[in-house]
C-alpha positions as CSV (number, residue, x, y, z in Angstrom):
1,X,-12.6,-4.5,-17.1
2,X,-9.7,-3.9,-14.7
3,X,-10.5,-1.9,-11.7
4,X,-7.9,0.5,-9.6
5,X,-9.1,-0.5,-5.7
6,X,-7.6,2.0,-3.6
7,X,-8.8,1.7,0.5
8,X,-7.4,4.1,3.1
9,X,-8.5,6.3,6.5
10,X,-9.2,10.0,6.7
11,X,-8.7,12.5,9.3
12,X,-12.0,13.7,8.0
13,X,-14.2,12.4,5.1
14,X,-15.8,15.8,4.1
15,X,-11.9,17.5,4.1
16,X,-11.0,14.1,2.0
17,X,-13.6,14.4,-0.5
18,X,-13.2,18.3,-0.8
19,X,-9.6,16.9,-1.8
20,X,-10.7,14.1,-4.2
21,X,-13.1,16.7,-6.2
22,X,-10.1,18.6,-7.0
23,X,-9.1,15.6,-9.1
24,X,-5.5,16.3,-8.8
25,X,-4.6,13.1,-11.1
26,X,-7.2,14.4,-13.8
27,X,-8.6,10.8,-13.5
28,X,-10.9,11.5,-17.2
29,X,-7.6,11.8,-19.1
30,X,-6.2,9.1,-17.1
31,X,-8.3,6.4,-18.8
32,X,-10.9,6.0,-15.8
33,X,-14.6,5.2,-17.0
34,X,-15.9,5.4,-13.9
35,X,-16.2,5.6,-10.1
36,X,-17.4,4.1,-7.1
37,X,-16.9,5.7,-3.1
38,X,-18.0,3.5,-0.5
39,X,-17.7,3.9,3.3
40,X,-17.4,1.9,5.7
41,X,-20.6,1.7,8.0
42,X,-18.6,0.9,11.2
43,X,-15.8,4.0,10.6
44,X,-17.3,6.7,7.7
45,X,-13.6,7.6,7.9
46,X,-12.5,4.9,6.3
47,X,-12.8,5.2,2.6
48,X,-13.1,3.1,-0.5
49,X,-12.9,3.6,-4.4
50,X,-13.0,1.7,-7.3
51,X,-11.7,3.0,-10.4
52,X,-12.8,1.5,-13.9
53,X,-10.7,1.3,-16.6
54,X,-10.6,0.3,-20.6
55,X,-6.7,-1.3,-19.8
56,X,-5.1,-2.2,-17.0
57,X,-1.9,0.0,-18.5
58,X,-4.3,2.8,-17.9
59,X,-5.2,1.7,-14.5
60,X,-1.3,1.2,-13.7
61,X,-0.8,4.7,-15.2
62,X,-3.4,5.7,-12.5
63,X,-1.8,4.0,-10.0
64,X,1.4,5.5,-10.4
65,X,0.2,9.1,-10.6
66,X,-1.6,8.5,-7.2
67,X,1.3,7.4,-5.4
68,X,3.1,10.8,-5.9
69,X,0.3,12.5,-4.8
70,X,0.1,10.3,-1.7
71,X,3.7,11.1,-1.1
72,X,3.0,14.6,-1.1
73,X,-0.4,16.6,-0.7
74,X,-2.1,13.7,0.1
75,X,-0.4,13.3,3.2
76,X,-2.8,15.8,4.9
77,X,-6.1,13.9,3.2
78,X,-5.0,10.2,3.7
79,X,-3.4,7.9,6.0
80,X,-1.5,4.5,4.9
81,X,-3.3,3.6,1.4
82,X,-3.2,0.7,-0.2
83,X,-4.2,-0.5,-3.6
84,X,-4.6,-3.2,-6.1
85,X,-5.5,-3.8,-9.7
86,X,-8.4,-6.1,-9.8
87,X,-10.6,-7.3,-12.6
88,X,-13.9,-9.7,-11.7
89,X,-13.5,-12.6,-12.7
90,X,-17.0,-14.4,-11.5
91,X,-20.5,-11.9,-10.5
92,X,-23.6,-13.5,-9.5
93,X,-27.0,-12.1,-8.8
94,X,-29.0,-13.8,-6.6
């Protein structure tokens, strides 16, 4: 299952996720299955989602949505993303 890994700053994670809610890439119709948020414990400014998709032409399609969005209004939410399609290729519980 490929997965869209997207990490970044905020000026404020509360204004960022206000932001996020408003889904402005309509991430259902975009393919994703589901969503993870993480944050990090040493800066809850700093952001991190994973993105699950069916294809990774989906998650691409994702991708490429996002980036106009960070060229534009998500210049006030976001600073300097960055973000890469995985897909696991090993998981191990211990």
């Amino acid at each position: 299952m490929p997965t869209l890994h997207i990490e970044h700053a905020v000026p404020s994670f509360d204004g960022w996720k206000k932001a996020f809610e408003s889904d402005p890439a309509d991430r259902k119709r975009s393919g994703v299955r589901r969503y993870r948020i993480s944050q990090s414990v040493d800066d809850p400014n700093y952001v991190m989602i994973d993105l699950d998709f069916d294809t990774i032409a989906d998650a691409r399609g994702l991708l490429a949505a996002m980036e106009k969005v960070w060229a534009g209004p998500g210049k006030a939410f976001m600073v300097d993303p960055k973000a890469h399609i995985v897909e696991i290729t090993e998981s191990v519980e211990l």
